[in-house]
PyMOL Python script that loads the backbone (N, CA, C, O; Angstrom):
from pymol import cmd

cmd.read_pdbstr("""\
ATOM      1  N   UNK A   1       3.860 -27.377 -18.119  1.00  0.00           N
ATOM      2  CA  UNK A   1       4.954 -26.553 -18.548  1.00  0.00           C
ATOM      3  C   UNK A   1       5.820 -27.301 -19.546  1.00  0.00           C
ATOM      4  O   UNK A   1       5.883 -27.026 -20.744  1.00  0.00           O
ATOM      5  N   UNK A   2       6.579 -28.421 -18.839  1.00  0.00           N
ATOM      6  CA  UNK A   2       7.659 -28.966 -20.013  1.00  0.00           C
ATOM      7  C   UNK A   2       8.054 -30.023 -19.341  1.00  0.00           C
ATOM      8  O   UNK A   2       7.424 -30.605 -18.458  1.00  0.00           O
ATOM      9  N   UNK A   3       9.406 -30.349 -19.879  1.00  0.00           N
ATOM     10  CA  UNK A   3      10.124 -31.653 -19.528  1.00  0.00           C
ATOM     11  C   UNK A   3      11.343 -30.410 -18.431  1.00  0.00           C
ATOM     12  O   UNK A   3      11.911 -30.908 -17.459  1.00  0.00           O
ATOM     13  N   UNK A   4      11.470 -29.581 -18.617  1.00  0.00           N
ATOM     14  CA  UNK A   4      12.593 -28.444 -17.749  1.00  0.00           C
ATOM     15  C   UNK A   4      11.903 -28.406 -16.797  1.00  0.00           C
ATOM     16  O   UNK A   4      10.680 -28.537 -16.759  1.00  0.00           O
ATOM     17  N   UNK A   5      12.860 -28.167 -15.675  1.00  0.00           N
ATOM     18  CA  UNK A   5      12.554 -28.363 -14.420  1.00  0.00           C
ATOM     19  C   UNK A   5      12.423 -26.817 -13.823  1.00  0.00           C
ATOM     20  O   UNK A   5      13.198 -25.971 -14.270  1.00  0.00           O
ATOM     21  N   UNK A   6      11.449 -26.447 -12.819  1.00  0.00           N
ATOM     22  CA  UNK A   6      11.522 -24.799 -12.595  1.00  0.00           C
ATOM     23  C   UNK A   6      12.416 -24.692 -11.774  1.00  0.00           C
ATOM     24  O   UNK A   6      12.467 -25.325 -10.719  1.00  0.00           O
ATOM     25  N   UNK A   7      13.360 -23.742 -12.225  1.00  0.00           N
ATOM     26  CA  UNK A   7      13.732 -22.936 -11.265  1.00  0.00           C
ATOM     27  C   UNK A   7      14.116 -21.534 -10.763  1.00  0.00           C
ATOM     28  O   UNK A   7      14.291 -20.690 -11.641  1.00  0.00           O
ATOM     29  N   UNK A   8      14.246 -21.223  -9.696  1.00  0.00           N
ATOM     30  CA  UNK A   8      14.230 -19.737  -9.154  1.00  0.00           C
ATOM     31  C   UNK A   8      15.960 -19.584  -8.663  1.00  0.00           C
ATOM     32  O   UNK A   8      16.645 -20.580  -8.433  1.00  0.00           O
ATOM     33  N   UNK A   9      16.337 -18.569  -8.590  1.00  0.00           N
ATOM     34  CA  UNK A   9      17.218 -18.209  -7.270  1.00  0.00           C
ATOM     35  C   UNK A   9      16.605 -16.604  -6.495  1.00  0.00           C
ATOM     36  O   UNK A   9      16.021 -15.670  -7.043  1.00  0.00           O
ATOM     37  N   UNK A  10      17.104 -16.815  -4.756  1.00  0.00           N
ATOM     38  CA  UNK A  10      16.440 -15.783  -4.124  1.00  0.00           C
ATOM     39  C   UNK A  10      17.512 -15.289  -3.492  1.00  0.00           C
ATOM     40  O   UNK A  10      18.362 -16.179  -3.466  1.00  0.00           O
ATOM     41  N   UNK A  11      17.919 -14.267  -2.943  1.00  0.00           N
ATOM     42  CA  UNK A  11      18.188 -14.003  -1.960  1.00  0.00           C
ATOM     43  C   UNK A  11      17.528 -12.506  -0.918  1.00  0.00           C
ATOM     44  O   UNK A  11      16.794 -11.583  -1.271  1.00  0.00           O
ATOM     45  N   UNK A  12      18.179 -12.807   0.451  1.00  0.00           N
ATOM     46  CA  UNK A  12      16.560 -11.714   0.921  1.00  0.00           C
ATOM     47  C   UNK A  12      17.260 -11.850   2.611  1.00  0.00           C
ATOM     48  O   UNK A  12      18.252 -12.545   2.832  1.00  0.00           O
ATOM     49  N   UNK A  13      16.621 -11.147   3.567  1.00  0.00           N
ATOM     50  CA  UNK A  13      17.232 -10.230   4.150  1.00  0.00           C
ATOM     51  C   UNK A  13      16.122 -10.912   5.351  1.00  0.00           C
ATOM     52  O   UNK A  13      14.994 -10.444   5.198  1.00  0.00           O
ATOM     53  N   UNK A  14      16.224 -11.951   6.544  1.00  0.00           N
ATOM     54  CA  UNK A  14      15.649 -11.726   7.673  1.00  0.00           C
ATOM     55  C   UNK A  14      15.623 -11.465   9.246  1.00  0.00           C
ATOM     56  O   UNK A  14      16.668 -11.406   9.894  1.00  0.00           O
ATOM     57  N   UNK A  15      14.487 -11.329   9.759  1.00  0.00           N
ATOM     58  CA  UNK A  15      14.544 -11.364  10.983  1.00  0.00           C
ATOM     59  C   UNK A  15      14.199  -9.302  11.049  1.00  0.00           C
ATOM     60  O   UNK A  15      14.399  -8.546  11.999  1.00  0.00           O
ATOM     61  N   UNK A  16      13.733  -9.026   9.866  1.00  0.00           N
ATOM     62  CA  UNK A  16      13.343  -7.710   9.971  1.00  0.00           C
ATOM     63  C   UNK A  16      12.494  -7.071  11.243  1.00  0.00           C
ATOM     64  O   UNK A  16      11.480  -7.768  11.248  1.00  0.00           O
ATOM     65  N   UNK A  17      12.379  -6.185  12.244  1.00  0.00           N
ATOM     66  CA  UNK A  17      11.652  -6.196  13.060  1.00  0.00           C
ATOM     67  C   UNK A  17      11.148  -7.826  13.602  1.00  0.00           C
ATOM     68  O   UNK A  17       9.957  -8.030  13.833  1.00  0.00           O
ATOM     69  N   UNK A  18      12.319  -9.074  13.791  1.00  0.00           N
ATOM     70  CA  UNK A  18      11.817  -9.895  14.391  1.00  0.00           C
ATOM     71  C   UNK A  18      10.429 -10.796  14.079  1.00  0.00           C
ATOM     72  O   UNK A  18       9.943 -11.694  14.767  1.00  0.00           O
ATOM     73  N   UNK A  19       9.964 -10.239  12.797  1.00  0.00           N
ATOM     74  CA  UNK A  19       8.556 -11.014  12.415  1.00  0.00           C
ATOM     75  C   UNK A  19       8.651 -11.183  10.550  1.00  0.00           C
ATOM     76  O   UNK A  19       8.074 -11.938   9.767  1.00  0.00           O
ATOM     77  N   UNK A  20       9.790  -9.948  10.343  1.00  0.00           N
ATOM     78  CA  UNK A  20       9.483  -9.722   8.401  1.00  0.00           C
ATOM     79  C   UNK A  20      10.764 -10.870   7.633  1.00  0.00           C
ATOM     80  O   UNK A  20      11.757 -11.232   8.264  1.00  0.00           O
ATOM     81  N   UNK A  21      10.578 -11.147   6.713  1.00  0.00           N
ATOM     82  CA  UNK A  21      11.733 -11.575   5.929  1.00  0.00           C
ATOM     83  C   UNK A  21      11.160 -10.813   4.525  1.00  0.00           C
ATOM     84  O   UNK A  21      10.008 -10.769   4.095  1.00  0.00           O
ATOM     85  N   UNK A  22      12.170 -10.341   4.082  1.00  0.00           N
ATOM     86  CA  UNK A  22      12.621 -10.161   2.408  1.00  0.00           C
ATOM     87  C   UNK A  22      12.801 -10.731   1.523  1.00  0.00           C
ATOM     88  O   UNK A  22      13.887 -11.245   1.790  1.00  0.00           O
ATOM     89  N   UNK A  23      12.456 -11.162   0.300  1.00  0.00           N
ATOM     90  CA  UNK A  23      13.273 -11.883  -0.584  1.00  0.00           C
ATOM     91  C   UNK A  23      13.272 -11.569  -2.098  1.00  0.00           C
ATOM     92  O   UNK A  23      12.298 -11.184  -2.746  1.00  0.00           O
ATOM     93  N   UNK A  24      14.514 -11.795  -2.551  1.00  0.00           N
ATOM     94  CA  UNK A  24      14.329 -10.989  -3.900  1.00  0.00           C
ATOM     95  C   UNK A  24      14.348 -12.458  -4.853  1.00  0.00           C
ATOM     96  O   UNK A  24      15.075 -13.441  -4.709  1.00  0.00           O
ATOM     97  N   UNK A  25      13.672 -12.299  -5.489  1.00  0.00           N
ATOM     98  CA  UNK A  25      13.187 -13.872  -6.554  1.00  0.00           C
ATOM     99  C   UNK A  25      13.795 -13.596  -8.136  1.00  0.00           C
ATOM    100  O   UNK A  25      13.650 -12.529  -8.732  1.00  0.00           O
ATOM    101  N   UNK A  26      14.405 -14.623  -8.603  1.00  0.00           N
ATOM    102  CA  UNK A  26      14.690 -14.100  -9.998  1.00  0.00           C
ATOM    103  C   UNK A  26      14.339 -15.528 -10.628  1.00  0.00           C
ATOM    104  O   UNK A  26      14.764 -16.577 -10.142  1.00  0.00           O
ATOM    105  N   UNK A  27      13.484 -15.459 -11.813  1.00  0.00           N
ATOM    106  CA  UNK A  27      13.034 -16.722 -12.547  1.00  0.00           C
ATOM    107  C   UNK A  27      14.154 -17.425 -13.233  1.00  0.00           C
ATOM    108  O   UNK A  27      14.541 -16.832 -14.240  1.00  0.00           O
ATOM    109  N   UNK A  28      14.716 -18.429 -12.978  1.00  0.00           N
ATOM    110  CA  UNK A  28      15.910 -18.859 -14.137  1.00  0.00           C
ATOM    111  C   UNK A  28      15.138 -19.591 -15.444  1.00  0.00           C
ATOM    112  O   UNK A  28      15.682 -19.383 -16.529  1.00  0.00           O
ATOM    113  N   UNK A  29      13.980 -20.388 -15.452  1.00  0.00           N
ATOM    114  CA  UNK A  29      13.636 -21.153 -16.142  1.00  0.00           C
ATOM    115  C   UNK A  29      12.213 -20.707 -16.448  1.00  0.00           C
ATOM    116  O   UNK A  29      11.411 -20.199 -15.664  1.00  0.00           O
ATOM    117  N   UNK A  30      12.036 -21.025 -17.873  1.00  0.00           N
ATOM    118  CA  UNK A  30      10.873 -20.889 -17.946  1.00  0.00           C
ATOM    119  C   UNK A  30      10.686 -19.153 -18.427  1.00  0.00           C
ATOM    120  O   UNK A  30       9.658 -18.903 -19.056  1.00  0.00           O
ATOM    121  N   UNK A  31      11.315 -18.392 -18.241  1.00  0.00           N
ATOM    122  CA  UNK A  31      11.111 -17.217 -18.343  1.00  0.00           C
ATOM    123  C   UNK A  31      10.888 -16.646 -20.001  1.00  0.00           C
ATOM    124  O   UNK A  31      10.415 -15.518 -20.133  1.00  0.00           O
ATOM    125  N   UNK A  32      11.093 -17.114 -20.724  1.00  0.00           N
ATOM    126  CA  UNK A  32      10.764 -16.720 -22.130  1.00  0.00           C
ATOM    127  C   UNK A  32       9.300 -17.269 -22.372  1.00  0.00           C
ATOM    128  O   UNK A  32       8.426 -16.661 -22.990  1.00  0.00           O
ATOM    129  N   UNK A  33       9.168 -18.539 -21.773  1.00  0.00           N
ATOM    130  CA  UNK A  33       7.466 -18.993 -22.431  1.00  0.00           C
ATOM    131  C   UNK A  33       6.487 -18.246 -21.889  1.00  0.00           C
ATOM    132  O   UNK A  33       5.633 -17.844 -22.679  1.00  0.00           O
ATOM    133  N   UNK A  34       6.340 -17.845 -20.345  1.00  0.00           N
ATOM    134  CA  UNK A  34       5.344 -17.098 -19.281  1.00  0.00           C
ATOM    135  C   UNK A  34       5.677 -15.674 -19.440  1.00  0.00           C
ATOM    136  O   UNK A  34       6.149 -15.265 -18.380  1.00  0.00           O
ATOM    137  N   UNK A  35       5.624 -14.784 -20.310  1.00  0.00           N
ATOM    138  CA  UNK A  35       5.735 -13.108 -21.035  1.00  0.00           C
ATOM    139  C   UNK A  35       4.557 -12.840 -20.264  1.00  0.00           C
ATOM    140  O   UNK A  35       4.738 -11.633 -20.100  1.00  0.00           O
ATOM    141  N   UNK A  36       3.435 -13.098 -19.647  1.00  0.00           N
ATOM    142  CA  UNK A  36       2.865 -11.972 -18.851  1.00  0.00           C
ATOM    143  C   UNK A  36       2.920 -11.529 -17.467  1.00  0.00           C
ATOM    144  O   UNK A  36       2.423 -10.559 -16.895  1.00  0.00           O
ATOM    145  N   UNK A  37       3.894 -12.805 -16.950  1.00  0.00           N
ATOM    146  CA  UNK A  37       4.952 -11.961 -15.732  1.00  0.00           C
ATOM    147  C   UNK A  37       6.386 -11.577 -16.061  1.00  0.00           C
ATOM    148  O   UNK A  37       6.848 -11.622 -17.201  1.00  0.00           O
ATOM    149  N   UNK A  38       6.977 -11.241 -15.109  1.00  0.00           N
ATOM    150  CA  UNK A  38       8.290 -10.452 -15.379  1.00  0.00           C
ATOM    151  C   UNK A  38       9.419 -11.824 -14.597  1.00  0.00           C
ATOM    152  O   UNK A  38       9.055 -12.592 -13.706  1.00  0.00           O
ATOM    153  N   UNK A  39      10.544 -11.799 -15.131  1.00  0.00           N
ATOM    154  CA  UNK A  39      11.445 -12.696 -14.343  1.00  0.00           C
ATOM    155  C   UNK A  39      12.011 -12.443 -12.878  1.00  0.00           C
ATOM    156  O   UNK A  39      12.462 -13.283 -12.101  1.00  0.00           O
ATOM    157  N   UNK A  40      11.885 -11.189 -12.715  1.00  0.00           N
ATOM    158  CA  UNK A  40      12.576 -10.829 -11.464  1.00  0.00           C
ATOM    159  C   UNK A  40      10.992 -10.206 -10.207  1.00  0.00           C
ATOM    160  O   UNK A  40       9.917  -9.674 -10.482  1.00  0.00           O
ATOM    161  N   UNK A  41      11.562 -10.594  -8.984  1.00  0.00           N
ATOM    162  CA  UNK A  41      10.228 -10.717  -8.214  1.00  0.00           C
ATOM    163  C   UNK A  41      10.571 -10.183  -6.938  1.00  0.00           C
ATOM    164  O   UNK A  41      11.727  -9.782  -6.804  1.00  0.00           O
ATOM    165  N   UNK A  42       9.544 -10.077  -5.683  1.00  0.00           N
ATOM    166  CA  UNK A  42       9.959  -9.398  -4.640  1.00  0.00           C
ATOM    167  C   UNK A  42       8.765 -10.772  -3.265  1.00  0.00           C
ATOM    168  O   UNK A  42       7.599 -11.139  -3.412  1.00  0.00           O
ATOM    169  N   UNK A  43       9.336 -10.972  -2.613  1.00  0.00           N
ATOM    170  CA  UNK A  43       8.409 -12.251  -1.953  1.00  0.00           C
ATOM    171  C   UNK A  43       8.366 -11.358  -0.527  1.00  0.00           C
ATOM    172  O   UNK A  43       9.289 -10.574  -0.305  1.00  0.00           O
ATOM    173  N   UNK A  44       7.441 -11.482   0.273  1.00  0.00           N
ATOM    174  CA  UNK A  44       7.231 -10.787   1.675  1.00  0.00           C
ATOM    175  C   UNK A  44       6.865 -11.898   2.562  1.00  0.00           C
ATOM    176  O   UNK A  44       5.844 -12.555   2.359  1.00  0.00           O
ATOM    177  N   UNK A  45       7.455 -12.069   3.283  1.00  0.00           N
ATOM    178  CA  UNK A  45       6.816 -13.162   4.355  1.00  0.00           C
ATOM    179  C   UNK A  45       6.732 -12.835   5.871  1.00  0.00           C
ATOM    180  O   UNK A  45       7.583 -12.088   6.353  1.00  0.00           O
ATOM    181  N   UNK A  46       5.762 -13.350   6.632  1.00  0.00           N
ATOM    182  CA  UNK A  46       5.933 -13.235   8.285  1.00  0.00           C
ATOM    183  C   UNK A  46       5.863 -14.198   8.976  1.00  0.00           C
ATOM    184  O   UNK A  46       5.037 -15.108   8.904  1.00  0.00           O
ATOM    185  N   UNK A  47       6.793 -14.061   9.758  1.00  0.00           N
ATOM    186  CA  UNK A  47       6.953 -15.257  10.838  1.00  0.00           C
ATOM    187  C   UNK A  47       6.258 -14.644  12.329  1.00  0.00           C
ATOM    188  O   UNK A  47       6.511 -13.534  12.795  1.00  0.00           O
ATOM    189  N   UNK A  48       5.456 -15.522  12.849  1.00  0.00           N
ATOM    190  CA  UNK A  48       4.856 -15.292  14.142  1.00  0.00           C
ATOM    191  C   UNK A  48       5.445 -16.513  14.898  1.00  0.00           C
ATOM    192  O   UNK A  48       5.390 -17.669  14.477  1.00  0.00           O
ATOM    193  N   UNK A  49       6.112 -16.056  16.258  1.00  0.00           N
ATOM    194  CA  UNK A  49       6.130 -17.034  16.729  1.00  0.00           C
ATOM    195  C   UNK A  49       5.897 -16.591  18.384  1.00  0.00           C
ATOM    196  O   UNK A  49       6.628 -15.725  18.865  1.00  0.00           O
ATOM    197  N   UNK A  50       4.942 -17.178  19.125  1.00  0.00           N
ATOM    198  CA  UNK A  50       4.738 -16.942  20.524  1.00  0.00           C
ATOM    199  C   UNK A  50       5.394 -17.854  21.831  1.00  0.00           C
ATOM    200  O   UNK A  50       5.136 -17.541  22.993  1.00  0.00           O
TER     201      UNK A  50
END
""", "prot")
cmd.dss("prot")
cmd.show_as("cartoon", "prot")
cmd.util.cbc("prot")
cmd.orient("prot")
C-alpha cells in the first residue's frame, strides 16, 4: 500500500439476540487509491459461547 498507515473507524451495536454483533465500518485511509470498493462498510459477526 504505502508509507500511511490503515485506518478504519466502526461503530456497531452488540449482544444482538445474545450471539450477533453489528458494525458499521468507514475507511479513513487509503480510500481514494482502492476505487473498486466503497469507503463505508457493514461487518457481521457471531459470538458462540457455551
Amino acid at each position: 500500500m504505502g508509507k500511511i498507515p490503515y485506518m478504519e473507524a466502526t461503530a456497531g451495536i452488540e449482544n444482538i439476540f445474545q450471539v450477533l454483533r453489528i458494525d458499521y465500518v468507514r475507511r479513513l485511509t487509503y480510500a481514494k487509491e482502492l476505487t473498486k470498493w466503497g469507503k463505508n462498510g457493514i461487518r457481521l459477526s457471531l459470538r458462540l459461547s457455551f
